[in-house]
KEDOKOL-706197 format. One record per residue: residue in one letter; x, y, z of N, C-alpha, C in turn. Coordinates in nm, 3 decimals. Each point is the difference from the previous one (the first is absolute). Layout:
<r "A"; <X; Y; Z>; <X; Y; Z>; <X; Y; Z>>
...
END
This chain:
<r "X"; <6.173; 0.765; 4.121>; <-0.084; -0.098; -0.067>; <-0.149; 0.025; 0.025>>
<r "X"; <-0.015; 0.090; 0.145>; <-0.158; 0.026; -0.027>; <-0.053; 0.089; -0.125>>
<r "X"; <0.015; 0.050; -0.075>; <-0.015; 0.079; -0.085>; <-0.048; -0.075; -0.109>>
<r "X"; <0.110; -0.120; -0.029>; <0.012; -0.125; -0.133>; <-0.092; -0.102; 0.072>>
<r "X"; <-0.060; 0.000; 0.099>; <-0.130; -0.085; 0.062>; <-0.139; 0.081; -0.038>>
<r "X"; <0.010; 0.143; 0.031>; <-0.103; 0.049; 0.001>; <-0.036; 0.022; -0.176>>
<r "X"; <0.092; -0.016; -0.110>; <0.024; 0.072; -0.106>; <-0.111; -0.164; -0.046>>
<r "X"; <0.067; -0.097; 0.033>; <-0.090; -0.153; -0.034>; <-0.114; 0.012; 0.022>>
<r "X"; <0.007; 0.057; 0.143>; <-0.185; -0.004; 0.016>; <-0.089; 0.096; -0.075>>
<r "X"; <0.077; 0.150; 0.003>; <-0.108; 0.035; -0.120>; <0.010; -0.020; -0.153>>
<r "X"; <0.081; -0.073; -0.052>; <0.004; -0.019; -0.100>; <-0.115; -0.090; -0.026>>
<r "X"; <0.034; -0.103; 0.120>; <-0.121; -0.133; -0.038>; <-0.133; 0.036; 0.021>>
<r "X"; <-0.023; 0.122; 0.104>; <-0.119; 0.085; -0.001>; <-0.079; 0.056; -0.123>>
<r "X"; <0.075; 0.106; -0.070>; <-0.029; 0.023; -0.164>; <-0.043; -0.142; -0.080>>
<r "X"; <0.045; -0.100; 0.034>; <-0.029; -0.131; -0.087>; <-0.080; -0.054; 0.006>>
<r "X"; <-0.063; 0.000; 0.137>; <-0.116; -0.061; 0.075>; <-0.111; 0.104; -0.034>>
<r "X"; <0.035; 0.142; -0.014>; <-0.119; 0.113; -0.099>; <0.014; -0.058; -0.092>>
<r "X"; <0.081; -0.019; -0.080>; <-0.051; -0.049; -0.165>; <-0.089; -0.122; 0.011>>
<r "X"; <-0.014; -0.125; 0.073>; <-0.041; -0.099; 0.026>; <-0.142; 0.008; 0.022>>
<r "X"; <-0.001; 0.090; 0.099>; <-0.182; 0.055; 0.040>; <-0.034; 0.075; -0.127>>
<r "X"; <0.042; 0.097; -0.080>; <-0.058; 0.032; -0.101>; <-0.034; -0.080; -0.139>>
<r "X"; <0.016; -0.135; 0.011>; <-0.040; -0.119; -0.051>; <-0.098; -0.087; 0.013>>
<r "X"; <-0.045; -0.057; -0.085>; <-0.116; -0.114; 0.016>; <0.105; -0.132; 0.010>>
<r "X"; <-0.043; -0.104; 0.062>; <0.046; -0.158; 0.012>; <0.020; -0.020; -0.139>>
<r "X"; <-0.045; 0.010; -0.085>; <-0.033; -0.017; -0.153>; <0.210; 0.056; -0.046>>
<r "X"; <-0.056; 0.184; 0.015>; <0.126; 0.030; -0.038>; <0.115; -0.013; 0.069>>
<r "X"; <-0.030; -0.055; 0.093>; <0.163; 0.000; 0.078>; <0.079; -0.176; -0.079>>
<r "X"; <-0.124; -0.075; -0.027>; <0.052; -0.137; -0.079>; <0.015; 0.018; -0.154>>
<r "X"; <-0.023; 0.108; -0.043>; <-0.020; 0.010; -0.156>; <0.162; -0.005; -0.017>>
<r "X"; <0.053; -0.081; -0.103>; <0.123; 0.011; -0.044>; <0.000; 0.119; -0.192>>
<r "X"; <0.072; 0.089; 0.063>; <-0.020; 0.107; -0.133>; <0.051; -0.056; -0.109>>
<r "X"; <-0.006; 0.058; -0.145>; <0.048; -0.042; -0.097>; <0.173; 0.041; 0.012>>
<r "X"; <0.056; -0.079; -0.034>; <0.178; 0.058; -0.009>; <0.063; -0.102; 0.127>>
<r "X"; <-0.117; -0.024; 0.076>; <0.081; -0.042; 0.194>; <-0.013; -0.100; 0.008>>
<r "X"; <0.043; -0.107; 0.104>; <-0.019; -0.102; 0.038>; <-0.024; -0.026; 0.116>>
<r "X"; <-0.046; 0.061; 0.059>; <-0.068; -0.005; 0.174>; <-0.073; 0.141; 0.011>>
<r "X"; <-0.056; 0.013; 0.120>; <-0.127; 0.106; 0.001>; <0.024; 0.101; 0.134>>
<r "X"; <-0.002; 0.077; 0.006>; <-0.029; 0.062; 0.110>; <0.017; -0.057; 0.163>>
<r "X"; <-0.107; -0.091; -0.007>; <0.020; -0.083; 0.176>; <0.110; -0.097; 0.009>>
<r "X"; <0.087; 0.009; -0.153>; <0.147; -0.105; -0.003>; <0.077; 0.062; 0.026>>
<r "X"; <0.029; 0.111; -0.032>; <0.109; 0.096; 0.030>; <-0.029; 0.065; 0.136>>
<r "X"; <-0.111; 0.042; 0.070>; <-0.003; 0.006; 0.114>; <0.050; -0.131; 0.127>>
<r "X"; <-0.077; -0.125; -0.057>; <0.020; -0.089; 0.089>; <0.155; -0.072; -0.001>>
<r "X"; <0.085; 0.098; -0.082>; <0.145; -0.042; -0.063>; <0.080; 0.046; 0.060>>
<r "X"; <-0.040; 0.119; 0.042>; <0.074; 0.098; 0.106>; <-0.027; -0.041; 0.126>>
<r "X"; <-0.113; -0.017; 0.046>; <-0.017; -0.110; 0.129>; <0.067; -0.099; 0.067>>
<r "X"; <0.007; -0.091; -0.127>; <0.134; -0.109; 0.045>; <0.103; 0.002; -0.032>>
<r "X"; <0.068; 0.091; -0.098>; <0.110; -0.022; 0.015>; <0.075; 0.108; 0.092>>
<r "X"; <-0.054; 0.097; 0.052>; <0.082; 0.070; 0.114>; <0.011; -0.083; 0.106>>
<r "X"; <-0.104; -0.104; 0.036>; <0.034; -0.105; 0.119>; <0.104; -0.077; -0.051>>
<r "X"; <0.004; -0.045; -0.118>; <0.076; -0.100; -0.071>; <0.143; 0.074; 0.044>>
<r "X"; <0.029; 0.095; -0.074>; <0.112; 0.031; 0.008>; <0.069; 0.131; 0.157>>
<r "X"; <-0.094; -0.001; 0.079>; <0.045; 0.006; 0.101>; <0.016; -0.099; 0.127>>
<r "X"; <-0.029; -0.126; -0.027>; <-0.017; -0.144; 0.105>; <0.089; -0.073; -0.087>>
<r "X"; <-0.038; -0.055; -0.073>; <0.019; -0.092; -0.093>; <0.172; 0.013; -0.092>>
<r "X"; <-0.027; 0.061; -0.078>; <0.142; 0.071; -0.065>; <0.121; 0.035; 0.136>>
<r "X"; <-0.008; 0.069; 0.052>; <0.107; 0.067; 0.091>; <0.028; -0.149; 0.090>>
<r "X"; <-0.044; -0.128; 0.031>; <0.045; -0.083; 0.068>; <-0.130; 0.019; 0.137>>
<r "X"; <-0.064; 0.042; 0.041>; <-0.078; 0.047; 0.090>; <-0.077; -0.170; 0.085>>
<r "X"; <-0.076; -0.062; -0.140>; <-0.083; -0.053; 0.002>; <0.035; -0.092; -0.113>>
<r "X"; <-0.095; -0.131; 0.016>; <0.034; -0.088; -0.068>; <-0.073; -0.050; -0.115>>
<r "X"; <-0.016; -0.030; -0.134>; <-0.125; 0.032; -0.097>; <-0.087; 0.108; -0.024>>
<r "X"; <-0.103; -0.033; -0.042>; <-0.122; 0.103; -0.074>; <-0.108; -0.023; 0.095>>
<r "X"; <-0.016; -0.116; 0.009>; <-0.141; -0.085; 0.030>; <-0.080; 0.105; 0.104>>
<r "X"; <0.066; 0.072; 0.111>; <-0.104; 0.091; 0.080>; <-0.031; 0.146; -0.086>>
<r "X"; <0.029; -0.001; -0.137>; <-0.050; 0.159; -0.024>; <-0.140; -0.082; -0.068>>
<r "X"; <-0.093; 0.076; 0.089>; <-0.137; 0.011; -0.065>; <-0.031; 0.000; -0.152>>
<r "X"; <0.013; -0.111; -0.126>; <-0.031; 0.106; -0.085>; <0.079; -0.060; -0.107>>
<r "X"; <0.117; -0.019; 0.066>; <0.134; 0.019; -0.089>; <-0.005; -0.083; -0.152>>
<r "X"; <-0.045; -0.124; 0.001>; <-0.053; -0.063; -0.096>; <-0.059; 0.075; -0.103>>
<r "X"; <-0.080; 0.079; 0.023>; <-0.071; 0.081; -0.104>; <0.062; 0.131; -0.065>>
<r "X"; <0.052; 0.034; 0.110>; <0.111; 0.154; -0.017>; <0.107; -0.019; -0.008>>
<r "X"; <0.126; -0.100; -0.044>; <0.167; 0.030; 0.027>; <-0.023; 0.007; -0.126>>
<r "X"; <0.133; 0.015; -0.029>; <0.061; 0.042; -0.116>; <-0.005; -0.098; -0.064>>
<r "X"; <-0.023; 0.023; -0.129>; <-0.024; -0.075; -0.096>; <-0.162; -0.087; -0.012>>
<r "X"; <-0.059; 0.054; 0.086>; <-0.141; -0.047; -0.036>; <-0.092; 0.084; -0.050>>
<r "X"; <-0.137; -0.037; -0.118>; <-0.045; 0.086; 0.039>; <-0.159; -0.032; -0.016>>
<r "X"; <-0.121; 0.110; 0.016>; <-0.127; -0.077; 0.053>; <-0.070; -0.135; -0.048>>
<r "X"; <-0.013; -0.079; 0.045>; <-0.086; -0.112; -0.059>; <-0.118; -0.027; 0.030>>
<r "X"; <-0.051; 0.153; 0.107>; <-0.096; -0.044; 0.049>; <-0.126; 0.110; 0.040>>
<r "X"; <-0.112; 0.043; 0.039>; <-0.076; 0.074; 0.021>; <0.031; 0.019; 0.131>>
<r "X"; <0.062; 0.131; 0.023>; <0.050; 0.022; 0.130>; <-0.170; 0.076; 0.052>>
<r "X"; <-0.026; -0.045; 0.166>; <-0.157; 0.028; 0.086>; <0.057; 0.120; 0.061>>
<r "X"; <-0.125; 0.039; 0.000>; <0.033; 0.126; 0.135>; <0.048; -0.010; 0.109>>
<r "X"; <-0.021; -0.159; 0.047>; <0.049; -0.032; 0.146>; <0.186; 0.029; -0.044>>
<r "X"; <-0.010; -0.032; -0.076>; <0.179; -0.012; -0.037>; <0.064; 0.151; -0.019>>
<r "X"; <-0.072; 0.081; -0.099>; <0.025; 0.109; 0.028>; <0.017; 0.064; 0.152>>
<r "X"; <-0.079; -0.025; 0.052>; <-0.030; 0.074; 0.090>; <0.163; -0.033; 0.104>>
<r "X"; <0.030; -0.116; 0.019>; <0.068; -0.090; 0.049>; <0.115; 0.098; -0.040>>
<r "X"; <0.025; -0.039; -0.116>; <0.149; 0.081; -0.068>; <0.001; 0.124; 0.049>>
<r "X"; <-0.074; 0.073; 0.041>; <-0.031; 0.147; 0.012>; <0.074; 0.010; 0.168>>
<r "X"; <-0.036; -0.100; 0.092>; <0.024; 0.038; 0.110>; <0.128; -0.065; 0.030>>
<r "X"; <0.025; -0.101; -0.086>; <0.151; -0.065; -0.002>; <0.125; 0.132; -0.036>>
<r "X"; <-0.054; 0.010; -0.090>; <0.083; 0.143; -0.080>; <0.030; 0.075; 0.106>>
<r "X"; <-0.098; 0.071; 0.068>; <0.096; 0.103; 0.157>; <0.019; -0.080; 0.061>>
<r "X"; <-0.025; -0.107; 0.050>; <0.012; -0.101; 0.145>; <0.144; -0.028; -0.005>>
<r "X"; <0.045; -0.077; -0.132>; <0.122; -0.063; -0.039>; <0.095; 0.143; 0.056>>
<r "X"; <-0.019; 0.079; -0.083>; <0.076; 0.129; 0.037>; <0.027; 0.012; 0.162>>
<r "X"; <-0.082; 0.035; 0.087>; <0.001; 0.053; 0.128>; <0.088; -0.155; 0.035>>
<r "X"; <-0.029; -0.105; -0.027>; <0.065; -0.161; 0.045>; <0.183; 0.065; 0.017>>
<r "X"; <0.019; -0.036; -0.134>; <0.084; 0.045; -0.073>; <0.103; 0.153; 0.077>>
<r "X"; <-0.060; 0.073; 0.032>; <0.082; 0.125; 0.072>; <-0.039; -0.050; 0.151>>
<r "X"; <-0.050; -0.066; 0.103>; <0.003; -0.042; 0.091>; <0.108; -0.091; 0.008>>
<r "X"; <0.032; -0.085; -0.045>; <0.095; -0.128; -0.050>; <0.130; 0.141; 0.021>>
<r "X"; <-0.019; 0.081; -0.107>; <0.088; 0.082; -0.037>; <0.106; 0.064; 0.129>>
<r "X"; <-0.086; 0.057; 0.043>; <0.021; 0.064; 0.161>; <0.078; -0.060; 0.085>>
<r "X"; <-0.098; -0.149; -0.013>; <0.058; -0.125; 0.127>; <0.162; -0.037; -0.067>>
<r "X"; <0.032; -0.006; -0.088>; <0.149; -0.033; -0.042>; <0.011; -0.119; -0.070>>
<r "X"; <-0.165; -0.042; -0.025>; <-0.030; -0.148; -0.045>; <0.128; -0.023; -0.197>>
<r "X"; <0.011; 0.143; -0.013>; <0.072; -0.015; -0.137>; <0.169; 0.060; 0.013>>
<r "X"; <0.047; -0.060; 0.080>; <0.129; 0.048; 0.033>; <0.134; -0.079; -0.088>>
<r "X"; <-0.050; -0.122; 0.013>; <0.063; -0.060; -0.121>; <-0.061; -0.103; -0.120>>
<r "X"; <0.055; 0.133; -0.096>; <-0.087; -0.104; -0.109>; <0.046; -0.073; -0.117>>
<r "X"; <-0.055; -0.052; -0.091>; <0.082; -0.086; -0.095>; <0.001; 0.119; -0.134>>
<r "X"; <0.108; 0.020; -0.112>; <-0.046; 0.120; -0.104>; <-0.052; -0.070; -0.094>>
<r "X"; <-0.060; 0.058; -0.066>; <-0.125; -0.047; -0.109>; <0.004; 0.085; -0.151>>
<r "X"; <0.060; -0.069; -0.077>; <-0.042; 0.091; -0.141>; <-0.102; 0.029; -0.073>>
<r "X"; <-0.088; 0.077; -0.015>; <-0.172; -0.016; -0.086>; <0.049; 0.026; -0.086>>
<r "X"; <-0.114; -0.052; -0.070>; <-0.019; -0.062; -0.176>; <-0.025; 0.097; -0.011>>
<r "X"; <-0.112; 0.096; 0.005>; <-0.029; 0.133; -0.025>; <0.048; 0.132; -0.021>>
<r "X"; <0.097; 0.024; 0.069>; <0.092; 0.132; -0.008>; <0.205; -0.106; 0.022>>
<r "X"; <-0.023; -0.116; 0.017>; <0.152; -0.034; -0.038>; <0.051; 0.036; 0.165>>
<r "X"; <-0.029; 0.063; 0.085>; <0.064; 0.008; 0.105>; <0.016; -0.067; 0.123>>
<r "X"; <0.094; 0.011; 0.011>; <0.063; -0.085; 0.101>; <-0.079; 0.112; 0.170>>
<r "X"; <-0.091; -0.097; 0.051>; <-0.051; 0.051; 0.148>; <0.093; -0.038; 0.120>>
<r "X"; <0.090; 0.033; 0.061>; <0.114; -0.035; 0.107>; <-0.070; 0.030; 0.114>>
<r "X"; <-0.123; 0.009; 0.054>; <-0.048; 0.101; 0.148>; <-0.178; 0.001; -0.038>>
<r "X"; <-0.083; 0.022; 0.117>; <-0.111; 0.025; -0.016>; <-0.046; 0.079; -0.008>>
<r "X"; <0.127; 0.116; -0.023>; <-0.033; 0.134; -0.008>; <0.016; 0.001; -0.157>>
<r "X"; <0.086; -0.070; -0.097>; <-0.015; -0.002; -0.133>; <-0.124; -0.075; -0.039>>
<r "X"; <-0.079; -0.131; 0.068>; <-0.123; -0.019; -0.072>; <-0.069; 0.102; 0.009>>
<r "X"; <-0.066; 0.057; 0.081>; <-0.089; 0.087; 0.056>; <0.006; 0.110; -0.109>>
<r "X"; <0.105; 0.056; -0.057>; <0.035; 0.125; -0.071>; <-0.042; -0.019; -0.152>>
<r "X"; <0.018; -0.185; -0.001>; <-0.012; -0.008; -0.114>; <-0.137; -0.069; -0.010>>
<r "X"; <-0.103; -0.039; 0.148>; <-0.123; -0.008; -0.028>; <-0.089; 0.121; -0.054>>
<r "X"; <0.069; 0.081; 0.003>; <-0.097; 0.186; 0.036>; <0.003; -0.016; -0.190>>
<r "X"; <0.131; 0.004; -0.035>; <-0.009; -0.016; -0.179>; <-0.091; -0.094; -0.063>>
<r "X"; <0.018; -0.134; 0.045>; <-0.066; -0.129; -0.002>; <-0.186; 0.066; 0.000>>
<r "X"; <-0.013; 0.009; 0.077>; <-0.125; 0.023; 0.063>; <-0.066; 0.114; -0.135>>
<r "X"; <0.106; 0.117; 0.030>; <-0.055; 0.081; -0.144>; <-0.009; -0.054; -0.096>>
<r "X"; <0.129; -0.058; -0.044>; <-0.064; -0.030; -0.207>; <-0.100; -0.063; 0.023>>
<r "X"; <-0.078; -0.101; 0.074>; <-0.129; -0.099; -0.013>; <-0.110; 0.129; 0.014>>
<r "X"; <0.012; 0.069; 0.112>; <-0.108; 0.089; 0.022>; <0.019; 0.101; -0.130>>
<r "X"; <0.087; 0.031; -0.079>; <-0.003; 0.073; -0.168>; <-0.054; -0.073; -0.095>>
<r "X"; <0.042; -0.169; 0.019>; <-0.097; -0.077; -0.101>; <-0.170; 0.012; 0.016>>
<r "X"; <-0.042; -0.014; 0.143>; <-0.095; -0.032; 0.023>; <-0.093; 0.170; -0.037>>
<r "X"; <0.101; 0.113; 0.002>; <-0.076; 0.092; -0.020>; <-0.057; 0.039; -0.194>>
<r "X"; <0.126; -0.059; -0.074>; <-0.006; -0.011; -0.129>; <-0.139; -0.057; -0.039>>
<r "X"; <0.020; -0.192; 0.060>; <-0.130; -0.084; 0.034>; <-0.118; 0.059; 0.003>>
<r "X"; <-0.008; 0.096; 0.087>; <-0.106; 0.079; 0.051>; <-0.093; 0.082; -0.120>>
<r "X"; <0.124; 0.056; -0.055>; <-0.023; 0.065; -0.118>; <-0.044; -0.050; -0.107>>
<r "X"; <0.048; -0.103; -0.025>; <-0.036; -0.065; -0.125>; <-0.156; -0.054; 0.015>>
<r "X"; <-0.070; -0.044; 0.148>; <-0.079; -0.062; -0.013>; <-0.114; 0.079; 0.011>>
<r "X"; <0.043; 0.197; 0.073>; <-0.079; 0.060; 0.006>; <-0.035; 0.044; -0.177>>
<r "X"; <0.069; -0.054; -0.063>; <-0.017; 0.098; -0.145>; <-0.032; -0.062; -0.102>>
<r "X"; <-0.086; -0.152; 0.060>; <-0.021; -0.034; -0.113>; <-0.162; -0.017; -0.020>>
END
């Protein structure tokens, strides 16, 4: 599993480059065709890997401690002029959660968990070794939207 820890962190690394190569402006611009922007799909991946590694598996009880979550779960999307303070925030949540998350991991904190079906790919998660596998996918398609995003807003 160190490998599928380290694979999260640089993934969310590359994401956090696309982020700095942005203005505040474009990271809130919602493109033509989309319905959320850049810092939604980043800050989406944020909470729901906590979500569904605490929360989903039986771990923990509600939402209410993910930083955020209000603005980022599923099924929301921006209503609001996201600040730099917030960016910035999401940025260090994004690895922090991670390193949390594989510390927890280590300690045995996920030994038994509850299984969870996502809406997203239909699968049934039995282990925290199936969220995790299926955060690394998770994590990509947003970071492919956000690179599309990118595109569209560099080209117009």
């Amino acid at each position: 599993m160190e490998k599928v820890f380290q694979f999260i962190i640089d993934g969310r690394k590359a994401f956090i480059r696309l982020i700095d190569e942005l203005s505040l402006e474009q990271l809130n611009e919602i493109p033509t065709g989309f319905n959320n922007n850049i810092i939604w799909n980043f800050g989406h991946i944020v909470v729901s890997t906590q979500t569904l590694s605490y929360t989903r598996t039986g771990i923990r009880e509600g939402v209410s401690w993910v930083k955020y979550v209000d603005a980022y779960a599923k099924g929301t999307k921006p209503t609001y002029f996201v600040s730099q303070e917030e960016v910035n925030e999401l940025k260090e949540i994004a690895l922090s959660s991670i390193r949390e998350i594989e510390a927890d991991y280590n300690a045995g904190i996920f030994k038994t968990t509850t299984a969870y079906e996502t809406a997203t790919y239909g699968a049934t998660l039995n282990s925290i070794e199936d969220v995790l596998i299926t955060s690394v996918g998770h994590d990509n398609l947003h970071y492919g939207y956000a690179t599309a995003q990118k595109r569209i807003i560099n080209n117009k």
